[in-house]
gemmi code that builds the backbone of each chain (N, CA, C; Angstrom):
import gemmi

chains = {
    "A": [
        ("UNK", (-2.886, -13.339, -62.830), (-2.594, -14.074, -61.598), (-3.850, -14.732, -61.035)),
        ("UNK", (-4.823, -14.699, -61.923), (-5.939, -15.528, -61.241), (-5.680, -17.112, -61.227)),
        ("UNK", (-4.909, -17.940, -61.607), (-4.692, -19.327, -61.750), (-4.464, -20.055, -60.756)),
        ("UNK", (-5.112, -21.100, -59.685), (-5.112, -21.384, -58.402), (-5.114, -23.275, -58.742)),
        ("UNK", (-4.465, -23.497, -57.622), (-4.972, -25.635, -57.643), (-6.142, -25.559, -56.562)),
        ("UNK", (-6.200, -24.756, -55.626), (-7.052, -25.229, -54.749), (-7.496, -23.742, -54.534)),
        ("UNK", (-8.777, -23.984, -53.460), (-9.345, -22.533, -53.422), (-9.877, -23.078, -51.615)),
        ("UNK", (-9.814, -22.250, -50.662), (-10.662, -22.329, -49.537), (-11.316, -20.392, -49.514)),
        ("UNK", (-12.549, -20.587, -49.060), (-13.369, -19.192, -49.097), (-13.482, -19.629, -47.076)),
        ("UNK", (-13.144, -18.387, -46.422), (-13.266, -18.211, -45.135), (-14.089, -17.282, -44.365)),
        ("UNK", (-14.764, -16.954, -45.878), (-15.794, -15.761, -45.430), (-16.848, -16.272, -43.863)),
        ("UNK", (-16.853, -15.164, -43.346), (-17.243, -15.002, -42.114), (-16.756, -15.453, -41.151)),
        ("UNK", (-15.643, -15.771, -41.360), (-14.917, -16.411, -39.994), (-13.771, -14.931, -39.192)),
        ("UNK", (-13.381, -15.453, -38.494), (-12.687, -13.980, -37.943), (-11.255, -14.789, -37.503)),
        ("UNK", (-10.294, -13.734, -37.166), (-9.026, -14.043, -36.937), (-8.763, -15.167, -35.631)),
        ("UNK", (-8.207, -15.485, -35.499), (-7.052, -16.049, -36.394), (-7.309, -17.380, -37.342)),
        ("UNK", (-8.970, -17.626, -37.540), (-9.043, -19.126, -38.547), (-8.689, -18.826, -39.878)),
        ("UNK", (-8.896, -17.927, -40.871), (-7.956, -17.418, -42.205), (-6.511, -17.526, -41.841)),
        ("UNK", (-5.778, -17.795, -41.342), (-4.366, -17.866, -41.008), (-4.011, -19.259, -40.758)),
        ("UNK", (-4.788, -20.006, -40.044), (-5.351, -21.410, -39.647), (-5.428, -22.220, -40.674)),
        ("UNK", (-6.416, -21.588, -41.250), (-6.956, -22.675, -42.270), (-6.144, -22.306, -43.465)),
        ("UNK", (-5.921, -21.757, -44.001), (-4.688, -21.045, -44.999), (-3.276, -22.608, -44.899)),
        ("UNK", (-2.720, -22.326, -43.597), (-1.473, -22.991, -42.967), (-2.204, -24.705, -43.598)),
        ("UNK", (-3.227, -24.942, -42.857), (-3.825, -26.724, -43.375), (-3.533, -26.963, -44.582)),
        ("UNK", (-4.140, -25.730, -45.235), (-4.197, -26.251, -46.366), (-3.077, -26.532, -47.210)),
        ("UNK", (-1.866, -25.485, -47.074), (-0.992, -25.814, -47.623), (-0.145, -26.609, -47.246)),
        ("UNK", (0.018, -27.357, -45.950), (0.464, -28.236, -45.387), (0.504, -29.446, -46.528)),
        ("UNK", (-0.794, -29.603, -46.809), (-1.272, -31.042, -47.947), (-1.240, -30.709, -49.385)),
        ("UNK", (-0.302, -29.544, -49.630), (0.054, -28.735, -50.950), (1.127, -29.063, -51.393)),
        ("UNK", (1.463, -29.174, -52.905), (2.940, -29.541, -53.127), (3.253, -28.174, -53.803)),
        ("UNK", (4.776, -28.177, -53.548), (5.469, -26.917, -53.761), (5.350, -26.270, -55.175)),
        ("UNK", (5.059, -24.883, -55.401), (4.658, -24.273, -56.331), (3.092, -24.561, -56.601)),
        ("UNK", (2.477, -24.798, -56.290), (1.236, -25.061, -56.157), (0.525, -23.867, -55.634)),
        ("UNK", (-0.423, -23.170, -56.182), (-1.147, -21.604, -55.699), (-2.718, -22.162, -55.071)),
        ("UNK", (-2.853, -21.409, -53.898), (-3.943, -21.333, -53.090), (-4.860, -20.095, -53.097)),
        ("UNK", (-6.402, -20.238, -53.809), (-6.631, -18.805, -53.473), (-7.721, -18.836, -52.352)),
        ("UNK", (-7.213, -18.154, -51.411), (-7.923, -17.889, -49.881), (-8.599, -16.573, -49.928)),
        ("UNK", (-9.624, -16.831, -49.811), (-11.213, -15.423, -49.751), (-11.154, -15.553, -48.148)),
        ("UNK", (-11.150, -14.498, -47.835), (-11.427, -13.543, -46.482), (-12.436, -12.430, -46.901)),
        ("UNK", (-13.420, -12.510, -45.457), (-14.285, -11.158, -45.608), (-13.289, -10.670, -43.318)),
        ("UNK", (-12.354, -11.155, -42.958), (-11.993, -10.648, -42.002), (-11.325, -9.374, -42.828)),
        ("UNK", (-11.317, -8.067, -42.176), (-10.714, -6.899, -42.856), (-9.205, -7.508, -42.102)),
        ("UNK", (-8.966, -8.147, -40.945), (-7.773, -7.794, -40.388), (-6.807, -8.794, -41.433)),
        ("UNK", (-7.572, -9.487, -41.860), (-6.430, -10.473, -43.202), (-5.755, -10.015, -43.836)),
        ("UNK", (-6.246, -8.394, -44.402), (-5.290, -7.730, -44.829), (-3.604, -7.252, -44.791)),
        ("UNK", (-3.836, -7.201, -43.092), (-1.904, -7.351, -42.876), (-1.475, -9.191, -42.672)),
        ("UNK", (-2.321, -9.412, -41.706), (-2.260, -11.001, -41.712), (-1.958, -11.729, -42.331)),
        ("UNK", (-2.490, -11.946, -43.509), (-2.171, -12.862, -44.703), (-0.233, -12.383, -45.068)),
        ("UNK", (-0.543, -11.216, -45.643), (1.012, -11.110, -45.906), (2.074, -11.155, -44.640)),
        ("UNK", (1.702, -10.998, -43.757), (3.002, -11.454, -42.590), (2.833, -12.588, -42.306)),
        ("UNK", (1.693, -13.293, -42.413), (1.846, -14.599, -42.420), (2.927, -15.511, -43.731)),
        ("UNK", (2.231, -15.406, -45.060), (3.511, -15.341, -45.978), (4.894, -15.237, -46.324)),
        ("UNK", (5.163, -14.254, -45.333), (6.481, -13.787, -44.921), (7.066, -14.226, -44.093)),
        ("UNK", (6.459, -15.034, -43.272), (6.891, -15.381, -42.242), (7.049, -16.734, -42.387)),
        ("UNK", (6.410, -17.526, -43.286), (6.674, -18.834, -43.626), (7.093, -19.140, -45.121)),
        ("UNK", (7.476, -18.215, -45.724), (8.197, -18.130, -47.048), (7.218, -18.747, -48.061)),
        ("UNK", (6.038, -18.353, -47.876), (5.123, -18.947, -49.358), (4.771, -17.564, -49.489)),
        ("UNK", (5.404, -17.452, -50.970), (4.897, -16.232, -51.544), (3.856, -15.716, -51.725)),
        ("UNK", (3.454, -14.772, -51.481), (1.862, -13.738, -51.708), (2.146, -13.207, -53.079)),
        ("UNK", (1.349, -14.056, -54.064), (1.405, -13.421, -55.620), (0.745, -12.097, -55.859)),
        ("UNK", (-0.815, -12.423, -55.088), (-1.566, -11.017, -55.391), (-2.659, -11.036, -54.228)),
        ("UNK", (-2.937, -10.136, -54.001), (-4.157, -9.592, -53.023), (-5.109, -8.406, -53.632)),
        ("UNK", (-6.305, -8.774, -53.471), (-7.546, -7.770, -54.365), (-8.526, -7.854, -53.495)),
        ("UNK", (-9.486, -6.549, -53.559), (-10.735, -6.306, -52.809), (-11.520, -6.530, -53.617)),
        ("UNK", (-12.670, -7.217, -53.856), (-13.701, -7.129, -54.625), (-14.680, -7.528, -53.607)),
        ("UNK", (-15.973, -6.039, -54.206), (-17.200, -6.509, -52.936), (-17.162, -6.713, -51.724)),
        ("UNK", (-16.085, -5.892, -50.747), (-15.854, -6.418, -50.093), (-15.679, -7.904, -49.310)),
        ("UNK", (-14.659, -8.354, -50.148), (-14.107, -9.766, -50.004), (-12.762, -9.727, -50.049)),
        ("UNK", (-11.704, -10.383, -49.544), (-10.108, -10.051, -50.456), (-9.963, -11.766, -50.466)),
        ("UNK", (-8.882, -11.562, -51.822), (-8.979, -12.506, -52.968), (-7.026, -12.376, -52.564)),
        ("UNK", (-6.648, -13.492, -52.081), (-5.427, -13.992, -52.115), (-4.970, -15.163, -52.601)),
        ("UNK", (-3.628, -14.768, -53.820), (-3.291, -15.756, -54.336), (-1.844, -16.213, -53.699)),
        ("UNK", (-1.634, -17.477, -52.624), (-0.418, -17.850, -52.303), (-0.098, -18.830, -53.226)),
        ("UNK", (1.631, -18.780, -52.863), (2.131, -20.082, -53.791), (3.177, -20.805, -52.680)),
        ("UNK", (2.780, -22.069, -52.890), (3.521, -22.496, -51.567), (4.877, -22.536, -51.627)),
        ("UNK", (5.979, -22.465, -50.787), (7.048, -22.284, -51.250), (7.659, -23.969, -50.542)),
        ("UNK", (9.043, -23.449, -50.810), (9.901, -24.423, -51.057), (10.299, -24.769, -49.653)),
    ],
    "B": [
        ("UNK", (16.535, -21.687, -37.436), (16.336, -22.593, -36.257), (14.684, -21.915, -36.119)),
        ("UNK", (13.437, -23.036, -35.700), (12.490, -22.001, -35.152), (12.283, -21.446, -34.501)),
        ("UNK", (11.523, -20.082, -34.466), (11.174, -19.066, -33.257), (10.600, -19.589, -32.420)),
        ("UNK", (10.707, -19.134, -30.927), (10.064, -19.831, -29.882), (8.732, -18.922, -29.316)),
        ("UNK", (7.704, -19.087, -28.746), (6.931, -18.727, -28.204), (6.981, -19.290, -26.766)),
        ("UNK", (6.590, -18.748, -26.122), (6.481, -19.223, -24.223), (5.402, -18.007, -23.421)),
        ("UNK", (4.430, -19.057, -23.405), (3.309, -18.111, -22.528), (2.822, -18.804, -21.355)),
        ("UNK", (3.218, -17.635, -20.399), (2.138, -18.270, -18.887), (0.644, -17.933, -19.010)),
        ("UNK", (-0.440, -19.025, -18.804), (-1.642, -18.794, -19.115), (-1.996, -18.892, -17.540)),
        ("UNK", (-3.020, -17.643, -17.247), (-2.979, -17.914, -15.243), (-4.340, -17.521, -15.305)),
        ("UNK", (-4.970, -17.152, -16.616), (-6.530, -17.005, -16.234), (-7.808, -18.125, -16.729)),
        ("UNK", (-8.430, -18.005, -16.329), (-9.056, -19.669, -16.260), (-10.756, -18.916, -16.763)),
        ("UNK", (-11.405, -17.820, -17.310), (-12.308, -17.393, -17.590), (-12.466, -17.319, -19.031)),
        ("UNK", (-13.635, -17.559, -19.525), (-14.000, -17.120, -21.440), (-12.957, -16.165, -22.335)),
        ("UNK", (-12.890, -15.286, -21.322), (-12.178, -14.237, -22.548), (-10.614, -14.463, -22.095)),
        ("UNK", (-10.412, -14.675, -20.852), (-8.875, -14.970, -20.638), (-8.242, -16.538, -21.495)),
        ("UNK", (-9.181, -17.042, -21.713), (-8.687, -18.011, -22.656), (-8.314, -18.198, -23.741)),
        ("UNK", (-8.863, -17.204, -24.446), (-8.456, -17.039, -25.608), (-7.126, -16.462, -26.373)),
        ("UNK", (-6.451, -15.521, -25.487), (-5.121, -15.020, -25.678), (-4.195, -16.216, -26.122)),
        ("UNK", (-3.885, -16.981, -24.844), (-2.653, -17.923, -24.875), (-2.975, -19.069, -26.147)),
        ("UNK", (-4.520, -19.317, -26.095), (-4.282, -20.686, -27.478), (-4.428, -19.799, -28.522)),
        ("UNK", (-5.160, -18.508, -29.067), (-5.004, -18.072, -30.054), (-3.701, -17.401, -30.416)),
        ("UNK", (-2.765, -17.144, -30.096), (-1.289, -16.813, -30.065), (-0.797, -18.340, -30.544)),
        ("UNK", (-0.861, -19.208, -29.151), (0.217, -20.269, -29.698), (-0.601, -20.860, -30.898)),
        ("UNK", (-1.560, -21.200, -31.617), (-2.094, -21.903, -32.279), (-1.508, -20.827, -33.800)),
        ("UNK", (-1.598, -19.718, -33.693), (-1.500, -19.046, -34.921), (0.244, -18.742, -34.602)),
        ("UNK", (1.296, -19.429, -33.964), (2.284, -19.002, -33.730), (2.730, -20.286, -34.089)),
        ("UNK", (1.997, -21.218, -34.400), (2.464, -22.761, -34.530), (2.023, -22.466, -36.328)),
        ("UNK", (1.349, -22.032, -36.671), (0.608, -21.784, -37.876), (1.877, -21.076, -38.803)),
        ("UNK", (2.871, -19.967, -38.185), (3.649, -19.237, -38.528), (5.181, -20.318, -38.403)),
        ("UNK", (4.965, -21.581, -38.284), (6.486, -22.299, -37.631), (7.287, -21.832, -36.821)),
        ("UNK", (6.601, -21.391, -35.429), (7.003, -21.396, -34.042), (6.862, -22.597, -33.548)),
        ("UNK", (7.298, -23.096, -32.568), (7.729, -23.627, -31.566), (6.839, -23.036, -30.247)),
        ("UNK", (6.016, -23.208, -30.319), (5.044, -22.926, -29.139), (5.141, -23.867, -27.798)),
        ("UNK", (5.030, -23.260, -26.364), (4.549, -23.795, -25.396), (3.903, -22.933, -24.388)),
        ("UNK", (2.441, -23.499, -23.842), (1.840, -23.065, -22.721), (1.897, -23.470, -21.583)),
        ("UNK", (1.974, -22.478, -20.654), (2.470, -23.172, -19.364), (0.870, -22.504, -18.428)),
        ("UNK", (0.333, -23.391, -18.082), (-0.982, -23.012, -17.481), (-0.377, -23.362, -15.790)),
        ("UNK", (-1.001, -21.925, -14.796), (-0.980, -22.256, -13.803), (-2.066, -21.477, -13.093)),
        ("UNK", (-2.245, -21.423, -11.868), (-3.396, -21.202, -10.823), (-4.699, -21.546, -11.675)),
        ("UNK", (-5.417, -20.439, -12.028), (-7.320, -20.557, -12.786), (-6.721, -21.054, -14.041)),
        ("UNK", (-5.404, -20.890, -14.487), (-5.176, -21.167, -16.211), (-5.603, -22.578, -16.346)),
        ("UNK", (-5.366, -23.506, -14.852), (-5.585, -24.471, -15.307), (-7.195, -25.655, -15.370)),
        ("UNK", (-8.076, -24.447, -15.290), (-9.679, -24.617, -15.710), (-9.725, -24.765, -17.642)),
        ("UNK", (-8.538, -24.334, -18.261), (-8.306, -24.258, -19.494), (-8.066, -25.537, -20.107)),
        ("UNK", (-7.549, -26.607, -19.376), (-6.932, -27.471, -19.809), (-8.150, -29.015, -19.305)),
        ("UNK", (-8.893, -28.385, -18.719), (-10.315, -29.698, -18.310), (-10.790, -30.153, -19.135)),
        ("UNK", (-11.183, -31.095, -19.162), (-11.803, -31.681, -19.934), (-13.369, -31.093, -20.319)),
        ("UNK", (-13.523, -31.023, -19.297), (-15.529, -30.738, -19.412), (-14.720, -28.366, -19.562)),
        ("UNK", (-14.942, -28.041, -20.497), (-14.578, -26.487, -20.376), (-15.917, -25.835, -20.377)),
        ("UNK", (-16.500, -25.049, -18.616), (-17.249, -24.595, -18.519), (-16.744, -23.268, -18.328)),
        ("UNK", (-16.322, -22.461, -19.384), (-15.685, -20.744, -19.247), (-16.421, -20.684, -18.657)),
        ("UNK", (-16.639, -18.957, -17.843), (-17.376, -18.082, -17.621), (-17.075, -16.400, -18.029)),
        ("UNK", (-17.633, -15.622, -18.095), (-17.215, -14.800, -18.360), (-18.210, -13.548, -17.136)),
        ("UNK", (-17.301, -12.444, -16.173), (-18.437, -12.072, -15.335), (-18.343, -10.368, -15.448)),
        ("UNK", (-19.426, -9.308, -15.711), (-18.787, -8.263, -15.772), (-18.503, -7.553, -14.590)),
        ("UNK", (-19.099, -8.846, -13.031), (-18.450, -8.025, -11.883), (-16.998, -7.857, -12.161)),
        ("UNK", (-16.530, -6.689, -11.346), (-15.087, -6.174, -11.681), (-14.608, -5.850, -12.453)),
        ("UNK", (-15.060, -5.926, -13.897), (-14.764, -6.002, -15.144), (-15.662, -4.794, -15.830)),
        ("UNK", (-15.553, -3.734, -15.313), (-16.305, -2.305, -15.891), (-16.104, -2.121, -17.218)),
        ("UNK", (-15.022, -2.591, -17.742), (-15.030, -2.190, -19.478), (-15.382, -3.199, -20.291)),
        ("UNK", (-16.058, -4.163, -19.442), (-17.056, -5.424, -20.321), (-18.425, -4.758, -21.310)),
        ("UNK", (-18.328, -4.737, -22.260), (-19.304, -3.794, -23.055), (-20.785, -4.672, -22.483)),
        ("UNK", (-21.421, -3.855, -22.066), (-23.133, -4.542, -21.755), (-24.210, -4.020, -22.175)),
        ("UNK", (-25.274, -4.661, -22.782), (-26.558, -3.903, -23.753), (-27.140, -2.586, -22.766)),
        ("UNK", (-27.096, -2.761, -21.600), (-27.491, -1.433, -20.739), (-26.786, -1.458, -19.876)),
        ("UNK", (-26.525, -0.190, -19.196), (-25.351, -0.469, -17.932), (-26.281, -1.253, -17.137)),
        ("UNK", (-25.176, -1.648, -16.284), (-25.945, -2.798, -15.273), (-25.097, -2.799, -13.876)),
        ("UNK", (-25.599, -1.892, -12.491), (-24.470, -1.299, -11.907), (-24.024, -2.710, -10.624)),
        ("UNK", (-22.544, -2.518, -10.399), (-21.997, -3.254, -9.996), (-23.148, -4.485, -8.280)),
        ("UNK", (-23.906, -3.454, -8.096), (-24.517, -3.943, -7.041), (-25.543, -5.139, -7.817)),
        ("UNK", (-25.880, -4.877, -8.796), (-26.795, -5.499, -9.382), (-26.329, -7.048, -10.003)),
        ("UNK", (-25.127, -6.484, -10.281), (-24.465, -7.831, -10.612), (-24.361, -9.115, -10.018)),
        ("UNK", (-24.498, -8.987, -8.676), (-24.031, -10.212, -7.941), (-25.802, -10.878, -7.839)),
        ("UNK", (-26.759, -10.695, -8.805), (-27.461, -11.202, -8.685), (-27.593, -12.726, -9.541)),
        ("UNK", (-28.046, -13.473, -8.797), (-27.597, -15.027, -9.528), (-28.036, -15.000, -11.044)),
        ("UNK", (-27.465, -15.549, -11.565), (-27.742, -15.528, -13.157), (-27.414, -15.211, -14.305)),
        ("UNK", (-26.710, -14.158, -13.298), (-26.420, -12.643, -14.093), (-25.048, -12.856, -14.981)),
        ("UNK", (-24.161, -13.886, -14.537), (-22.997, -14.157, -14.888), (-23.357, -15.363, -16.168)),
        ("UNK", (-24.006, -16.394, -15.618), (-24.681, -17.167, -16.561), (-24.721, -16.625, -17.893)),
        ("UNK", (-25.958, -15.325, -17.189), (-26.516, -14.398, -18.570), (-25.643, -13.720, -19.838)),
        ("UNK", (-24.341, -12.874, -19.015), (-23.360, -12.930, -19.582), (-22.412, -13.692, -20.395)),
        ("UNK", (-21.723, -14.766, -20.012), (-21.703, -15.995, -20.455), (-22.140, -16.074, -21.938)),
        ("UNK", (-23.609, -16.146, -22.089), (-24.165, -16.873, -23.153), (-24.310, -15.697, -24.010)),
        ("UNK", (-24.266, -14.590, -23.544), (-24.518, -13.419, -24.379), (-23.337, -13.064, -25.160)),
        ("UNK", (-21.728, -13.636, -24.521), (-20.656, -13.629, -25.547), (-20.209, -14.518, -25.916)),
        ("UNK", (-20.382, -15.653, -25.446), (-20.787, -16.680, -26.371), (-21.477, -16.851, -27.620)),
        ("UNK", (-22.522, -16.159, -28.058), (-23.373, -16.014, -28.543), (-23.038, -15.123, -29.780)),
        ("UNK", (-22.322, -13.901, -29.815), (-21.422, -12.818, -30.153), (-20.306, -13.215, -30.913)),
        ("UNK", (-19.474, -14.308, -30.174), (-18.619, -14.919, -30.293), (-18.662, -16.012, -32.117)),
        ("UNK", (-19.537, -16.535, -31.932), (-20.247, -17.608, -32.771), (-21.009, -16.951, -33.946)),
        ("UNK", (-21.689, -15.558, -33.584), (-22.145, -14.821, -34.695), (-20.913, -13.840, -35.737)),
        ("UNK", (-20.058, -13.784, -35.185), (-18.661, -12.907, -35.124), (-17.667, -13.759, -35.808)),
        ("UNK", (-18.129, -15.629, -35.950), (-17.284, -16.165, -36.272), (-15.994, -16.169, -35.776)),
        ("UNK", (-15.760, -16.221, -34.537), (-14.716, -16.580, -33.795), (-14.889, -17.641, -33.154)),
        ("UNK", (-13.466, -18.208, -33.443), (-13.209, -20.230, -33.085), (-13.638, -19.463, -31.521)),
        ("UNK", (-14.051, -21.341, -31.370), (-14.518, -21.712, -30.044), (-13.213, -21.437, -29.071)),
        ("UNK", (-12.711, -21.515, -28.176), (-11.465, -21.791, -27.306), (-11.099, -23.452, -27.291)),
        ("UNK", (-12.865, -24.654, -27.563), (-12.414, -25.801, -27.668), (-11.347, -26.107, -28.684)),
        ("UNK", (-11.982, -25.095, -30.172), (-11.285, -25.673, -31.224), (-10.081, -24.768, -31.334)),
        ("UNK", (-9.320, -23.720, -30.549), (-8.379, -23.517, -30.986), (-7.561, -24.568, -29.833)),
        ("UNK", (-8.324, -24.933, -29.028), (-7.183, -25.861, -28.081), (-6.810, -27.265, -28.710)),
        ("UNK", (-7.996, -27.544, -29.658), (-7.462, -28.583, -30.707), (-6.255, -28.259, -31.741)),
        ("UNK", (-6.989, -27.560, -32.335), (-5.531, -26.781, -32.871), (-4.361, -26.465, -32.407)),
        ("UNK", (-3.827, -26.245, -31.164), (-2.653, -26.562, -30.640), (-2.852, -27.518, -30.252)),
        ("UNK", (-3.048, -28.753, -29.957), (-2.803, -29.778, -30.146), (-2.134, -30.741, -31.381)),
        ("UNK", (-3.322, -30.330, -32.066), (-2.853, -30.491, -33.606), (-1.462, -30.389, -34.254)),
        ("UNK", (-0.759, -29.336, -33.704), (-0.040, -28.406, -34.485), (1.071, -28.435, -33.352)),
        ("UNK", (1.134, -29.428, -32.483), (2.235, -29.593, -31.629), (2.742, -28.697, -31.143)),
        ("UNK", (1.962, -27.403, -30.337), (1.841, -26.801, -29.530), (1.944, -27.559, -27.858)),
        ("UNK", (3.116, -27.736, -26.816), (2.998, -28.575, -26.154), (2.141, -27.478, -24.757)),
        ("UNK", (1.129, -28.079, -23.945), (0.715, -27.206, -23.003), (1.016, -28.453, -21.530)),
        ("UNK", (1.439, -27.269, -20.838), (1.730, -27.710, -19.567), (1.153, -27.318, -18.719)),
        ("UNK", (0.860, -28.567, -17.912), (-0.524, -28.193, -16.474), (1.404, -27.590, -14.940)),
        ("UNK", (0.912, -26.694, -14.841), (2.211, -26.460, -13.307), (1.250, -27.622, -12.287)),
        ("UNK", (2.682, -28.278, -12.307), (1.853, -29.205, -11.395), (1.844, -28.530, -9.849)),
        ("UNK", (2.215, -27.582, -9.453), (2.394, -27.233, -8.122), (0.639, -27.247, -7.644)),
        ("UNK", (0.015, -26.057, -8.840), (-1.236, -25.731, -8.803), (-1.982, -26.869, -8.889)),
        ("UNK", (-1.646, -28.096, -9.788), (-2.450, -29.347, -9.993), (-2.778, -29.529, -8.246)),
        ("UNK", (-1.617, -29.881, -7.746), (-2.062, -30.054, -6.319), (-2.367, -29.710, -5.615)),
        ("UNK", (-2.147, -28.264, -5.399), (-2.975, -27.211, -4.341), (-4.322, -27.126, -4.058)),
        ("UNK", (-4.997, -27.515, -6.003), (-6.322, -27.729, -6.296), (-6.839, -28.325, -5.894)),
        ("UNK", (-6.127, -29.700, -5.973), (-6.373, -31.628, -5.919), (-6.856, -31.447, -6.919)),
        ("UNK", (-6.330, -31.147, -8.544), (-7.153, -32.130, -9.196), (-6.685, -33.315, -10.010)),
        ("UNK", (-7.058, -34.167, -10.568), (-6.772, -35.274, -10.484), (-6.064, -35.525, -12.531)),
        ("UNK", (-5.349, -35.977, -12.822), (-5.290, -36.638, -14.243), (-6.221, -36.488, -15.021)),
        ("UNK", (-7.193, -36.772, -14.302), (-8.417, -37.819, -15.208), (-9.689, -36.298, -15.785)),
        ("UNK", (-9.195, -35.289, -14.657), (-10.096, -34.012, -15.391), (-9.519, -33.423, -16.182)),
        ("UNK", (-8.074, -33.749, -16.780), (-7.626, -32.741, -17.619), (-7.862, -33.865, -19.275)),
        ("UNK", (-7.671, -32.795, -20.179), (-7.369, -33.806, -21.559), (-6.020, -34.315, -21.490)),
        ("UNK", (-6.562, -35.411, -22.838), (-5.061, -36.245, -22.642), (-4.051, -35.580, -24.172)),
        ("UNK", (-2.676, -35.677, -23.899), (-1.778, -35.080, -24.659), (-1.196, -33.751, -23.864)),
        ("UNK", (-1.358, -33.517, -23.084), (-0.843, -32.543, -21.996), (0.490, -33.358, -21.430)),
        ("UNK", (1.432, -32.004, -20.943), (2.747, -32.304, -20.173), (1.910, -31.770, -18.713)),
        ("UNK", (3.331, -32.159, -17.814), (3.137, -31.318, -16.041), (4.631, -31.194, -16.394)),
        ("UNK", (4.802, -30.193, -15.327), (5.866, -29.294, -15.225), (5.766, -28.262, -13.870)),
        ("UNK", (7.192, -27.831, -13.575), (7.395, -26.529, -12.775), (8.105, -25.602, -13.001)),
        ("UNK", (8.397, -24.573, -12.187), (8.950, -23.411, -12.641), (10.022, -23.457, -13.780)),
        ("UNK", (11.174, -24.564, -13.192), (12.038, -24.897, -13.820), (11.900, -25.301, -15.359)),
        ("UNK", (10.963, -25.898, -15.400), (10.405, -26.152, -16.742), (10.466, -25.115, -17.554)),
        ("UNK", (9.313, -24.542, -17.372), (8.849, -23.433, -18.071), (10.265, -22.058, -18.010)),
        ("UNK", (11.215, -21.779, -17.573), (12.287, -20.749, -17.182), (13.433, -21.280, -18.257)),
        ("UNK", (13.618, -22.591, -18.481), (14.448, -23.785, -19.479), (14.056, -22.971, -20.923)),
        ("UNK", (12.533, -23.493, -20.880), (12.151, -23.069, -22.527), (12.053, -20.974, -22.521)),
        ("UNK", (11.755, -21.039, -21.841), (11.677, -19.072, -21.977), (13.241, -18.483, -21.808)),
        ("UNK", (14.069, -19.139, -21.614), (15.341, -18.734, -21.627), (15.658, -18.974, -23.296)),
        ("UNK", (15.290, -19.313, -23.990), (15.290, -19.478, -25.371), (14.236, -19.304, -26.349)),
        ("UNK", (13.904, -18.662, -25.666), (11.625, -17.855, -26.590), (12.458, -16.761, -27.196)),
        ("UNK", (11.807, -16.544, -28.276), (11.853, -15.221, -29.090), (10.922, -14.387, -28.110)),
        ("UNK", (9.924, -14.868, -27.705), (8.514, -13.973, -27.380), (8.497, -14.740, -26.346)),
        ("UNK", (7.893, -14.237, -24.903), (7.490, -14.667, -23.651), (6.674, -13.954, -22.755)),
        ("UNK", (5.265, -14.576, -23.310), (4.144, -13.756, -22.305), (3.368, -14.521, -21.128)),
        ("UNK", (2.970, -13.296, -19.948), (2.399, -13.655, -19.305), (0.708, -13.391, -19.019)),
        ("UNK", (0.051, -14.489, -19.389), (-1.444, -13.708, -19.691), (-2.401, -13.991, -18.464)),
    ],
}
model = gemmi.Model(1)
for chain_id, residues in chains.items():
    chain = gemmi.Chain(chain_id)
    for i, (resn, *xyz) in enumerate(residues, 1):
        res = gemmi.Residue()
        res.name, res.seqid = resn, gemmi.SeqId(i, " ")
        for name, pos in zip(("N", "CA", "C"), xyz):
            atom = gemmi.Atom()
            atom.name, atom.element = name, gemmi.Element(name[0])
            atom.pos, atom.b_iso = gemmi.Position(*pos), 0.0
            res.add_atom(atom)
        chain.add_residue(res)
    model.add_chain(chain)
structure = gemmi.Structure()
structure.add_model(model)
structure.setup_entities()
């Protein structure tokens, strides 16, 4: 599941701009198209996926590395 | 159909600002239907020139590098000092400005409403607020919160 079209890294920013900038980006995304969004906010952790859920673009995968998390969305339909 | 959001914004200081646009901005982000309804100090939020303040008179659970007792506070500056010190925090912490999340509801068609009752009580004029703003009154704002999923008062 590492395979992405676009990538934004949000490291050091704090809530709510990972949710923010996440939403932009896929705004200018065409459907089925995967985004991978780097957060060093810990609170992204629930965030990201209720955000997902809440706007129906699927959350493929979420990973910690180095303290960083590594989210792969796919924009939905 | 989208979810609605409806928040009264009534505080007009640094940290009270941040509730109502960071909600509606990340509630517009989620495909809500956001609106702010700014009234009394809320509507120092909506100026053009945004000089927050932030003061820890009254405000005892304001975290401060040393206590600093309430008598001491009302010494000039001191609020200033404050001010820039979470400001400062703020920016190292990487947390949006209050300018740029008020762009962001803008952006994101978040509609914010000045109560015009307060516009006038104030006197203030059109020309100090930004442009893309509604006015409105009670009635207004009671219309859309009669149909909010969520309806806060901050």
């Amino acid at each position: 599941m590492s395979d992405f079209d676009t990538e934004i890294d949000t490291s050091g920013l704090n809530c709510p701009l990972p949710v923010l900038k996440a939403r932009k980006m896929l705004n200018e995304m065409s459907i089925s198209q995967r985004l991978r969004l780097i957060c060093t906010d810990t609170g992204a952790l629930k965030d990201i996926p209720a955000f997902c859920k809440m706007t129906g673009n699927p959350l493929l995968s979420s990973e910690e590395v180095d303290g960083k998390l590594y989210f792969i969305i796919e924009k939905g339909a | 159909m989208a979810k609605k959001l409806a928040i009264i914004a009534s505080k007009g200081t640094l940290d009270g600002a941040y509730p109502p646009f960071l909600l509606a901005s990340t509630a517009a982000a989620l495909g809500f239907e956001a609106k702010i309804f700014f009234t009394f100090y809320g509507l120092q939020l909506l100026k053009k020139d945004l000089s927050l303040k932030v003061s820890p008179l009254g405000n005892p659970a304001m975290p401060m590098p040393v206590p600093v007792p309430s008598i001491v506070q009302i010494i000039p500056g001191l609020e200033a000092f404050a001010t820039w010190m979470m400001q400062r925090k703020l920016k190292k912490k990487g947390v949006a400005s209050v300018a740029e999340l008020r762009e962001i509801c803008l952006e994101s068609d978040v509609e914010l409403i000045a109560c015009q009752m307060t516009v006038d009580l104030f006197d203030f004029k059109d020309s100090d607020f930004i442009d893309g703003i509604s006015h409105g009154g009670a009635a207004t704002f009671l219309e859309f919160a009669s149909e909010a999923d969520i309806t806060l008062y901050i």
